[in-house]
N, C-alpha and C positions, 0 to 999 in steps of 0.2 A: 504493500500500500504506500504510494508518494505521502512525505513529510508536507507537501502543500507550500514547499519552501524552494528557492534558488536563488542561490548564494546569501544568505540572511535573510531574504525578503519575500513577503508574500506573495502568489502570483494574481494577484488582480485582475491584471488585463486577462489571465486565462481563463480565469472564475467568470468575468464580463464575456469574452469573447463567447467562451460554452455557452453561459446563457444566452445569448443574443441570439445567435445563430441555432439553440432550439426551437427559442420564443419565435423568429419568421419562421422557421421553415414548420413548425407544431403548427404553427396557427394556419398556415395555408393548407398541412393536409387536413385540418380538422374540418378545415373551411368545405375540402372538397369531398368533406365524408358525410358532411352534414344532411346533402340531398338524401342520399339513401336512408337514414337515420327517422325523416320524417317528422322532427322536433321545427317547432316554425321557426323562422328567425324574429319573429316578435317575441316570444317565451324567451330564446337565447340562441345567443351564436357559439357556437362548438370554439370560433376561433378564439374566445379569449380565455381558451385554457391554456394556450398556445405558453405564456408566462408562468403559469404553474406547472409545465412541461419544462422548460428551461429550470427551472429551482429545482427538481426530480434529476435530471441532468448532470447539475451540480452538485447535487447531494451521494450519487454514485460518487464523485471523484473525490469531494472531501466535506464530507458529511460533518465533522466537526465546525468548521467555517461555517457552513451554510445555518446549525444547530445557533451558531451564536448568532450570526445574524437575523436569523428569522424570531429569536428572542430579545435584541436590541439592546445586546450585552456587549460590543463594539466600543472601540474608542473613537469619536468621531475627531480628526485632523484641527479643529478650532477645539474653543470655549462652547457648549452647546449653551453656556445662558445666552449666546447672542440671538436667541430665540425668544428669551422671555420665559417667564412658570408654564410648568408644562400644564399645569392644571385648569390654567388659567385658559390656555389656547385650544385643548381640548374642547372644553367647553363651547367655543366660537366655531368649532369646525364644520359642524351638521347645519347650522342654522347658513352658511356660505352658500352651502348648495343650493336650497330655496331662493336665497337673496340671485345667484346669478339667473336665475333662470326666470322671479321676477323684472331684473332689469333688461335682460334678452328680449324676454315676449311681453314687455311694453312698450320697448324701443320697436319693436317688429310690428306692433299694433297700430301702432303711431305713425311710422315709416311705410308700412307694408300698402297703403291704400286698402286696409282691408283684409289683405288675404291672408293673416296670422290664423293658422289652424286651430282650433282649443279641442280636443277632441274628450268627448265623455266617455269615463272608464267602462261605464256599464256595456257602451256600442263598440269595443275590442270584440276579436272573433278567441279569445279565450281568457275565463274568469281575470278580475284584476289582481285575486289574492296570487292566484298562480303565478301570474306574468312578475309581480312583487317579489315572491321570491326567489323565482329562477333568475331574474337582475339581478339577485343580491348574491346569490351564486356566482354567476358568471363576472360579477363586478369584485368579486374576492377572489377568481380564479385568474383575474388582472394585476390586482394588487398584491395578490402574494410574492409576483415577480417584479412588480415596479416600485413599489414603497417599501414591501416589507424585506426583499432580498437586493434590488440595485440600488437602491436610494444608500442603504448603510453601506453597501459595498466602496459606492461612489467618496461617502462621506468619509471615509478614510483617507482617502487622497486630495482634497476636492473641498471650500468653504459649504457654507449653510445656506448660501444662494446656490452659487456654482455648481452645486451636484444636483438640487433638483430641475435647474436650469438644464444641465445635459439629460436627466431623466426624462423630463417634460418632449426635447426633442426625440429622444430615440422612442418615447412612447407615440409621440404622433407619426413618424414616418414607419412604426411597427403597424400602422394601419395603411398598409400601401393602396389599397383601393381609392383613397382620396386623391389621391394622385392622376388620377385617371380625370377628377372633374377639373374645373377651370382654376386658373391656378390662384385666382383670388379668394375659394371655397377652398384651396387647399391652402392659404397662408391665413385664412379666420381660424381655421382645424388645427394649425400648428401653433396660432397665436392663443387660441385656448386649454389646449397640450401642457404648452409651455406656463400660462398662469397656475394653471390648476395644480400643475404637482408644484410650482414653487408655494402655493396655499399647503399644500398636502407635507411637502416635505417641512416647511418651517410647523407647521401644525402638529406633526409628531415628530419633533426632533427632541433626542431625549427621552421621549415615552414609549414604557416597555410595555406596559400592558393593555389589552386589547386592542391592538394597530391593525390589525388587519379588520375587524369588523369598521371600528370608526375609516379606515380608507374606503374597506369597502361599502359602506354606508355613506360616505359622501358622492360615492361615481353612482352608486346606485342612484341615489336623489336627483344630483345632475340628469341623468341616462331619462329616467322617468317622467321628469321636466320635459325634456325633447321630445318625449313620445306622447304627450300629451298638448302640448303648446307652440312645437314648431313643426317646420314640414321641409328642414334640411336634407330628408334622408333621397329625396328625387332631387340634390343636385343644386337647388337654390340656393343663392350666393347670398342674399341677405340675410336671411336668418340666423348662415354661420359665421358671417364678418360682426353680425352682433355680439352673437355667442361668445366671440372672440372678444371683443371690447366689453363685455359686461366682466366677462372673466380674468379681466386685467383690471378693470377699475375696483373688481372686489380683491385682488393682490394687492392690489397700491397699498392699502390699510395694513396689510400684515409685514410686506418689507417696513414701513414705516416706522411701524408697530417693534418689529424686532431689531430694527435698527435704535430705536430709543433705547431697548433693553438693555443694549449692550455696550451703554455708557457707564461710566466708574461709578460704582455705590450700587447701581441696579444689577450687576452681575453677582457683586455679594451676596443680593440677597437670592438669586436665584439656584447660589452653589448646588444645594441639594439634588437639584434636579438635573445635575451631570451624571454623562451614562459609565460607570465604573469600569476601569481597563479589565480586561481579560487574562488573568496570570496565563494561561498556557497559551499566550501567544498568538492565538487569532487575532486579526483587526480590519 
C-alpha cells in the first residue's frame, strides 16, 4: 500500500487529479446509463454521483486522507478565523439559498416581460415529496466531492477564497453540457458556480460537523428554486445571467463579512473554531 507521500510531501495534485478525472468521466457514463434506468431527470440525474464516484476513487488509493478529509480534520494553509464563528455562519447558510433565488426570479419577473415561469408543485409529473428528496440525494452525491472532499483538499494549498474560487470553476465546467449553449448562458452558469461554492466554502470553513447535509441542503434549495421559478433548463440566457448576479450579490456579504473577521482582536476570539492539525500527517 503507497505511504501517500513523495519525497516528504503529500501528493495532492494526484489525490485532485484521481478525482477529477473520475468525477467527468463517472458523470458522463452515468449520464448515458440513465436512459435505460428509467429514473426521470426531474427526480434526478445519475450524473451527479459522478463526484461521489471520484471520492470512492480516492479512497481505494489512500483511504486515510480521504477519512480525514471527509471529516474536516485537515489543517487548512491560512488562519480558518479568516472566516469568522463557524456557528455563526452556519446559521446564515440555508437561509442564502432562498435569498438567491428570490432575487433571480424577481429580477427575471421584472426583466423577463412576463415570461418568468412559477411553476406549482402539485402540477410536476411526480409527487413533490419524492422529487425533494431525491434533490437532496443527488445534491449530497455533488457535494461529497466538491465541499466535502476538494474544497479541504484545495484548502491545504490554497487561501479561504482561492480554493473555493478554483472549486467553484472546476464545478461549473464539470457540467460540460453548458457548454454547448450560448456562451453568455455558459458564463451566468460559471458566474454562479463560482459565487456559490465561495458562499459554501467560507460557510463551512472550519466546520466538522454535519457538512455535507448543510452543502447539501443548500444546492438542494438552490436546484429546487430553478425548478420551480425559472425556465433556464431550455437554454435561456436571462434567467441564468441573473442567477448569476443574484448569486454574486449574495457572496459580496460573506467575502465582506469574512474579511472583517479576520482583523486583529476578531481572530482571537474566533480561535476555537480552528480545525486541529492531524498528528499522523494527513493534510
Amino acid at each position: 500500500m503507497r505511504t501517500g507521500r513523495q519525497g516528504g510531501k503529500p501528493p495532492w495534485k494526484a489525490e485532485a487529479g484521481v478525482f477529477l478525472a473520475v468525477a467527468f468521466l463517472g458523470a458522463g457514463a452515468l449520464g448515458a446509463l440513465q436512459p435505460a434506468t428509467g429514473i426521470p431527470d426531474e427526480v434526478v440525474q445519475l450524473t451527479q454521483f459522478g463526484p461521489a464516484a471520484g471520492v470512492l476513487a480516492v479512497a481505494l488509493l489512500w483511504p486515510e486522507r480521504v477519512r480525514t478529509r471527509l471529516a474536516g480534520t485537515v489543517r487548512a494553509r491560512r488562519d480558518t478565523a479568516w472566516a469568522g464563528p463557524g456557528r455563526n455562519r452556519v446559521g446564515l447558510l440555508l437561509p442564502t439559498g432562498p435569498l438567491i433565488i428570490a432575487l433571480a426570479a424577481t429580477a427575471y419577473a421584472l426583466l423577463g416581460d412576463g415570461d418568468a415561469r412559477l411553476t406549482d408543485p402539485r402540477s410536476l409529473a411526480h409527487p413533490f415529496t419524492l422529487v425533494v428528496l431525491a434533490q437532496l440525494v443527488g445534491a449530497c452525491g455533488e457535494e461529497i466531492g466538491w465541499r466535502c472532499y476538494l474544497q479541504p483538499l484545495l484548502r491545504t494549498r490554497f487561501g479561504p477564497l482561492a480554493a473555493p474560487v478554483a472549486v467553484g470553476v472546476l464545478w461549473g465546467c464539470w457540467h460540460v453540457q453548458v457548454f454547448a449553449q450560448r456562451p453568455a448562458y455558459a458564463a451566468g452558469f460559471l458566474l454562479a458556480t463560482v459565487a456559490m461554492s465561495v458562499v459554501l466554502g467560507l460557510a463551512l470553513e472550519g466546520v466538522r460537523a454535519h457538512r455535507l447535509l448543510l452543502a447539501g441542503g443548500f444546492h438542494t434549495l438552490v436546484n429546487l428554486g430553478m425548478l420551480l421559478t425559472m425556465d433556464e433548463e431550455d437554454g435561456t440566457v436571462l434567467p441564468m445571467l441573473l442567477l448569476g448576479g443574484a448569486c454574486l450579490l449574495a457572496a459580496v456579504p460573506w467575502v465582506l463579512r469574512a474579511r472583517r473577521a479576520a482583523r486583529p482582536g476578531v481572530r482571537r476570539r474566533t480561535a476555537p473554531d480552528r480545525i486541529p492539525a492531524v498528528r499522523h500527517g494527513a493534510r
